[in-house]
VOBA-1610 file (N, C-alpha, C; in pm, whole numbers, padded with zeros to 5 digits, always signed):
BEGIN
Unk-04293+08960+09853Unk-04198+08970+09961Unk-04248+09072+10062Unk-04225+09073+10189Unk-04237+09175+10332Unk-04126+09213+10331Unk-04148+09360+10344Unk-03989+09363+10403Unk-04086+09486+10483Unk-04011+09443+10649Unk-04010+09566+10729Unk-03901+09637+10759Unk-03922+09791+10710Unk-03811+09892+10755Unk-03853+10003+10873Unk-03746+09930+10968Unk-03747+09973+11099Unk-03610+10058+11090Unk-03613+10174+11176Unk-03536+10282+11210Unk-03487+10239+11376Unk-03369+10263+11407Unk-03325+10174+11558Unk-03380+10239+11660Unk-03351+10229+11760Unk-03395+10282+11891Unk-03342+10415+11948Unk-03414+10442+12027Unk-03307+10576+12083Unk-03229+10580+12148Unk-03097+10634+12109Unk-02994+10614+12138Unk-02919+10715+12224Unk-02818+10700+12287Unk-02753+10794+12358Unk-02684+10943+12329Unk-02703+11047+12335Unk-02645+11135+12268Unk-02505+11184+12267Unk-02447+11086+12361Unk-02278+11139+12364Unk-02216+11029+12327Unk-02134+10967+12253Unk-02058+10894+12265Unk-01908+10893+12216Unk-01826+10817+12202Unk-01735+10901+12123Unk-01702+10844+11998Unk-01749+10897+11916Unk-01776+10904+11754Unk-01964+10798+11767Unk-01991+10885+11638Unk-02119+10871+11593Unk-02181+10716+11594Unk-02080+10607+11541Unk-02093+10506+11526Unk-02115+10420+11616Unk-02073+10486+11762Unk-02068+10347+11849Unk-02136+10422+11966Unk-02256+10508+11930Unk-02389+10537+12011Unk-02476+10421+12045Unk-02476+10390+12195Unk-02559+10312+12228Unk-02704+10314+12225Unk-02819+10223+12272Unk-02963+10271+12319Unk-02946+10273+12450Unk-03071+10344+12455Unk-03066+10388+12583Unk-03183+10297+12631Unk-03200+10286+12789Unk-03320+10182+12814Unk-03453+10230+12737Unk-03480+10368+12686Unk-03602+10348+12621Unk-03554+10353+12487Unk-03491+10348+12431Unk-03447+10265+12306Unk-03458+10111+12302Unk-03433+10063+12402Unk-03408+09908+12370Unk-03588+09867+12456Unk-03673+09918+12524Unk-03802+09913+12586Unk-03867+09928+12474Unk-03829+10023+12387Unk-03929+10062+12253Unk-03950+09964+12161Unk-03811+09937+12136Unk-03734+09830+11995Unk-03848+09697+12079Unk-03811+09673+12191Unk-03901+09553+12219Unk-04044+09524+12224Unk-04083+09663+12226Unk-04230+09680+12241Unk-04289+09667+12091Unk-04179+09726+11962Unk-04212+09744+11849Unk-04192+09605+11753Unk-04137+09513+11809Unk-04115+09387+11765Unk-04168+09320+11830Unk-04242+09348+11917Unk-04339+09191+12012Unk-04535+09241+11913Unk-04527+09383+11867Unk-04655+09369+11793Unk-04645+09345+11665Unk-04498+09386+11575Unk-04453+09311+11480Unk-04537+09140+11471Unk-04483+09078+11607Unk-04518+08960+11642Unk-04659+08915+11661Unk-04716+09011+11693Unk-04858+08982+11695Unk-04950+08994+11623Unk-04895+09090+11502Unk-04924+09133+11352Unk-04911+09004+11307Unk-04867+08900+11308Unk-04814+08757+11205Unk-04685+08806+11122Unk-04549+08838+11169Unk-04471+08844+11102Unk-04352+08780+11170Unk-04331+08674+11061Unk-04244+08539+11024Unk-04153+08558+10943Unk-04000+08695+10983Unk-03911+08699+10910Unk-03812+08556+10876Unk-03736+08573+10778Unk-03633+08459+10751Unk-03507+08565+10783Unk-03497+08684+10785Unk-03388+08759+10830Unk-03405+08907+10818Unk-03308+08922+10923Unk-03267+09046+10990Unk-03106+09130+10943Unk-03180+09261+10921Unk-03000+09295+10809Unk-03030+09427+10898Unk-02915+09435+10946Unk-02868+09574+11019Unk-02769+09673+10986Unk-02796+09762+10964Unk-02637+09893+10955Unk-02544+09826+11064Unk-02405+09822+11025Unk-02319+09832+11108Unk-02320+09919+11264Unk-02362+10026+11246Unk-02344+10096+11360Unk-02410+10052+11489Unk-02340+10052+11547Unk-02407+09966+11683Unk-02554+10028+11730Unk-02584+10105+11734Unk-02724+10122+11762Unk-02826+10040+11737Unk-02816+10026+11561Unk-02849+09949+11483Unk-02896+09811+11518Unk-02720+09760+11500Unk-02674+09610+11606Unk-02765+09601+11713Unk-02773+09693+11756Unk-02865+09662+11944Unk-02983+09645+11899Unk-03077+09739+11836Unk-03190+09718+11768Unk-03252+09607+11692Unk-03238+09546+11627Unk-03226+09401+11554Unk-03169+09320+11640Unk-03031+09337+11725Unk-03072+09226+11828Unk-03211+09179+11921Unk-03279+09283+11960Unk-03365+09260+12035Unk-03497+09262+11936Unk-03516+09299+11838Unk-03618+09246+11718Unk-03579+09109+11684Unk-03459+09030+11670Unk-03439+08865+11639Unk-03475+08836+11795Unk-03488+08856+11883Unk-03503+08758+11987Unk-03639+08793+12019Unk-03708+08948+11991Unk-03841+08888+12019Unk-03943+08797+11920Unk-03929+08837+11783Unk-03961+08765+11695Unk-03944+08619+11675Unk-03833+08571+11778Unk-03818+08418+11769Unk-03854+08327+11800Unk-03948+08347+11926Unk-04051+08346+11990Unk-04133+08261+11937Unk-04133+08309+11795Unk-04251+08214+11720Unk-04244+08112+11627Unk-04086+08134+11600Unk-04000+08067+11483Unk-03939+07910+11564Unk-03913+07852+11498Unk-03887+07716+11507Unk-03698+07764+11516Unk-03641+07822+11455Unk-03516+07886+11437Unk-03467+07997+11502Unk-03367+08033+11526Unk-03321+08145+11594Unk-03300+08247+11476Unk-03325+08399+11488Unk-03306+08483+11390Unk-03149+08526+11404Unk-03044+08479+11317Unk-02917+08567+11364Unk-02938+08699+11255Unk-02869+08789+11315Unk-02857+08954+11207Unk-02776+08961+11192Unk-02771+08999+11062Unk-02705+09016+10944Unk-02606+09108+10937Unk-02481+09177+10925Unk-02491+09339+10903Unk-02462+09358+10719Unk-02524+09464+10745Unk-02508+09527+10558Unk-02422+09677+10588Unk-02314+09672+10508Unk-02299+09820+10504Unk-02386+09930+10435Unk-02436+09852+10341Unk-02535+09953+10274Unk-02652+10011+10302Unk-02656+09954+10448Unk-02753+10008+10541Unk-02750+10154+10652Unk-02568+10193+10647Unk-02573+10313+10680Unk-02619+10366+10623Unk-02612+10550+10772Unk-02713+10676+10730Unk-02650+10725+10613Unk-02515+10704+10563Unk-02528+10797+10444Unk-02538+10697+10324Unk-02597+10589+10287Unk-02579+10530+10198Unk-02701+10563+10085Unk-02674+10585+09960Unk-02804+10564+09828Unk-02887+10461+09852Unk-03020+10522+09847Unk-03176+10443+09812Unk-03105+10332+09685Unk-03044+10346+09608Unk-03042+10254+09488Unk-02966+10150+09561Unk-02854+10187+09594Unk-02761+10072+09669Unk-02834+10014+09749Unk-02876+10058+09836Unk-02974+09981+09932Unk-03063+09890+09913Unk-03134+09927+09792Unk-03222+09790+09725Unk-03186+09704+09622Unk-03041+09718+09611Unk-02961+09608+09518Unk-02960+09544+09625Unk-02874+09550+09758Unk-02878+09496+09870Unk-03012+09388+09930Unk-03064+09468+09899Unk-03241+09407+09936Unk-03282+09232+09842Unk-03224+09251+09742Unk-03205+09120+09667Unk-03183+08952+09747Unk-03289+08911+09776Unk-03280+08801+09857Unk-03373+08706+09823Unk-03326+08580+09884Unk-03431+08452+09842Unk-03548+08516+09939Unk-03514+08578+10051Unk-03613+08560+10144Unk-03743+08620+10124Unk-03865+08560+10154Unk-03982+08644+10147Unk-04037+08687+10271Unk-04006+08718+10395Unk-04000+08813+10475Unk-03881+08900+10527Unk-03859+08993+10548Unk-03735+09048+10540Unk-03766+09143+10689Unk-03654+09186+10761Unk-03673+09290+10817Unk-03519+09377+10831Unk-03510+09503+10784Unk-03403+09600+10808Unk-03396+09687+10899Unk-03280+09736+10962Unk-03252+09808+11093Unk-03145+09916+11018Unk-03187+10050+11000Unk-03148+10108+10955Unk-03137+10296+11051Unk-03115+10390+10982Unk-03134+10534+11038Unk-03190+10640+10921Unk-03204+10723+10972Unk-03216+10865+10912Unk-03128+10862+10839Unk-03096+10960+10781Unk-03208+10965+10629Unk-03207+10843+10567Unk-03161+10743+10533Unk-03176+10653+10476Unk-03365+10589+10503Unk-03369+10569+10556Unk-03517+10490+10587Unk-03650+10599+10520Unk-03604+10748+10593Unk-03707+10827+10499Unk-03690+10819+10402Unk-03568+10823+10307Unk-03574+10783+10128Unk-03606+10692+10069Unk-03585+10558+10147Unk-03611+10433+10150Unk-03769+10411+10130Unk-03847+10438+10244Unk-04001+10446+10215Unk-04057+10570+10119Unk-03998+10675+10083Unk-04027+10768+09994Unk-04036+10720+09881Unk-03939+10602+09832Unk-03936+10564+09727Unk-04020+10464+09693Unk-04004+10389+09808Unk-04099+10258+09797Unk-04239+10289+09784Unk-04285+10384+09860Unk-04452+10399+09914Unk-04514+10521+09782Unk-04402+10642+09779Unk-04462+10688+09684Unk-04430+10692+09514Unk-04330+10602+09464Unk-04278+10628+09381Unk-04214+10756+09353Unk-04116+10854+09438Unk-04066+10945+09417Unk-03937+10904+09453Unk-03821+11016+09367Unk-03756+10985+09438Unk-03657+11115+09507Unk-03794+11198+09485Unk-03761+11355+09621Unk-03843+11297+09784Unk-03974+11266+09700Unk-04041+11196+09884Unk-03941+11157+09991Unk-03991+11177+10087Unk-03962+11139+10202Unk-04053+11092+10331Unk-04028+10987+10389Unk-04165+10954+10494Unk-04055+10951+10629Unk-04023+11050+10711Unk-03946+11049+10844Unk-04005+10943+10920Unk-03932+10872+11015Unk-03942+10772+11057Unk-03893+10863+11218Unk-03977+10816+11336Unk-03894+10875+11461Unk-03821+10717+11500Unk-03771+10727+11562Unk-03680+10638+11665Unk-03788+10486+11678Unk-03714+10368+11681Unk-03823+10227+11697Unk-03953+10236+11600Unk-03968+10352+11514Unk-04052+10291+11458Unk-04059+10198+11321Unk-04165+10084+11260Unk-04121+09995+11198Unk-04245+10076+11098Unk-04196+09996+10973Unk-04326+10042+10842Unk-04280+09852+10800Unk-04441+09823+10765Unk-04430+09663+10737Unk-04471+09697+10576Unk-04386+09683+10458Unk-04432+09699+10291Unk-04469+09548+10294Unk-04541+09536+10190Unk-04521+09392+10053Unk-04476+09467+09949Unk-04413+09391+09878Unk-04333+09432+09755Unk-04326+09312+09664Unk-04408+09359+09561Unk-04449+09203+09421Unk-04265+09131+09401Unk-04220+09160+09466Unk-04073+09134+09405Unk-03995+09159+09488Unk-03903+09103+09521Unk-03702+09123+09621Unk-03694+09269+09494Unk-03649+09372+09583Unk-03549+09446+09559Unk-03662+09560+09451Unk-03785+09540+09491Unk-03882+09632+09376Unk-03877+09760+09510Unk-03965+09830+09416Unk-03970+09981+09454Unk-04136+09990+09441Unk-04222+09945+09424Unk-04323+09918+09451Unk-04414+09902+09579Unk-04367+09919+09703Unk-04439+09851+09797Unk-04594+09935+09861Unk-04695+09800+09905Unk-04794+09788+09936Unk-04788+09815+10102Unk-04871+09886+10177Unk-04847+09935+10288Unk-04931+09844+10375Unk-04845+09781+10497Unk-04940+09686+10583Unk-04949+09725+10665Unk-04833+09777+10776Unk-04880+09833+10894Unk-04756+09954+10932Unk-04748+10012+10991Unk-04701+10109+11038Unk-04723+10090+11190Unk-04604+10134+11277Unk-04565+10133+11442Unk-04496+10207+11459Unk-04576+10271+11569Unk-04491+10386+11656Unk-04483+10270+11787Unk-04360+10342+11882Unk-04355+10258+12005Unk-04478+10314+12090Unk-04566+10416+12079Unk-04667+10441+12158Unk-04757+10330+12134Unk-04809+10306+11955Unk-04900+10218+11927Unk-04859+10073+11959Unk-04740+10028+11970Unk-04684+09874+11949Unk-04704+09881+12072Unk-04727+09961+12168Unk-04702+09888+12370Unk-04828+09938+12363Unk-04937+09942+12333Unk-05073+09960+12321Unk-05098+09769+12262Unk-05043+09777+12149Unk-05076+09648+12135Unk-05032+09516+12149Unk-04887+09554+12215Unk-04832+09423+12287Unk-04791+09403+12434Unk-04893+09520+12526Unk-04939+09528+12643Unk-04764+09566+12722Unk-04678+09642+12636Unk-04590+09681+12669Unk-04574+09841+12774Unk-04502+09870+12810Unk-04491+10048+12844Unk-04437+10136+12748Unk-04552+10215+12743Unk-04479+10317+12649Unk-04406+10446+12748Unk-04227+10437+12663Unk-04181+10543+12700Unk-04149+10659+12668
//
């Protein structure tokens, strides 16, 4: 299985309550820049699972529409609650349990650093910080393993380097 865990875009710093922080145009410039080299990498998700929190939502929206591009299907996203920032690494990959063998998640801090801490190093103090739009592409011998194999890694500097985007 693929599963890419992407962290959302950058978002606005005021809003009122935490949850319903928008992106900002270089949040949603990034997210697009970081899913059109996704795209150019060869990645052919079957779905998109997002945190509730709208940031999130915005983020994976514009990762299903650039990614679709290539798909015969439209990507709709998903939401998971178990994809909020305060949710357990364990919960999260019960969640992860799917027919699908490409996957992509839209998630935040801290969750995503524990998330790849666990996956990449087998720990489960590790942590791998993730800044804003960026994606980590695993294989994982299995839905829902803790095992994963490292394919690519994106920053929005490197993804608009390679999908002739602007970096902001």
């Amino acid at each position: 299985m693929d599963l890419v865990v992407m962290r959302h875009g950058h978002a606005e710093a005021i809003a009122r309550c935490d949850e319903e922080r928008r992106l900002t145009s270089r949040g949603r410039e990034n997210a697009a820049n970081v899913a059109r080299a996704l795209r150019l990498l060869g990645l052919r998700p079957q779905a998109i699972v997002a945190s509730p929190l709208v940031r999130a939502q915005q983020t994976a929206s514009i990762v299903a529409r650039e990614l679709a591009h290539e798909l015969d299907a439209e990507l709709a996203v998903q939401t998971e609650p178990l994809l909020a920032p305060e949710s357990r690494v364990e919960h999260t990959v019960e969640a992860l349990a799917t027919d699908a063998t490409c996957l992509v998640i839209v998630s935040h801090m801290p969750l995503v650093s524990a998330l790849l801490g666990r996956m990449l190093c087998s720990s489960s103090t590790a942590t791998l910080p993730l800044s804003t739009s960026c994606a980590v592409w695993l294989e994982l011998s299995r839905p829902a393993s803790l095992d994963g194999r490292l394919r690519a890694a994106l920053s929005p500097q490197v993804a608009a380097q390679l999908s002739g985007g602007h970096d902001r």
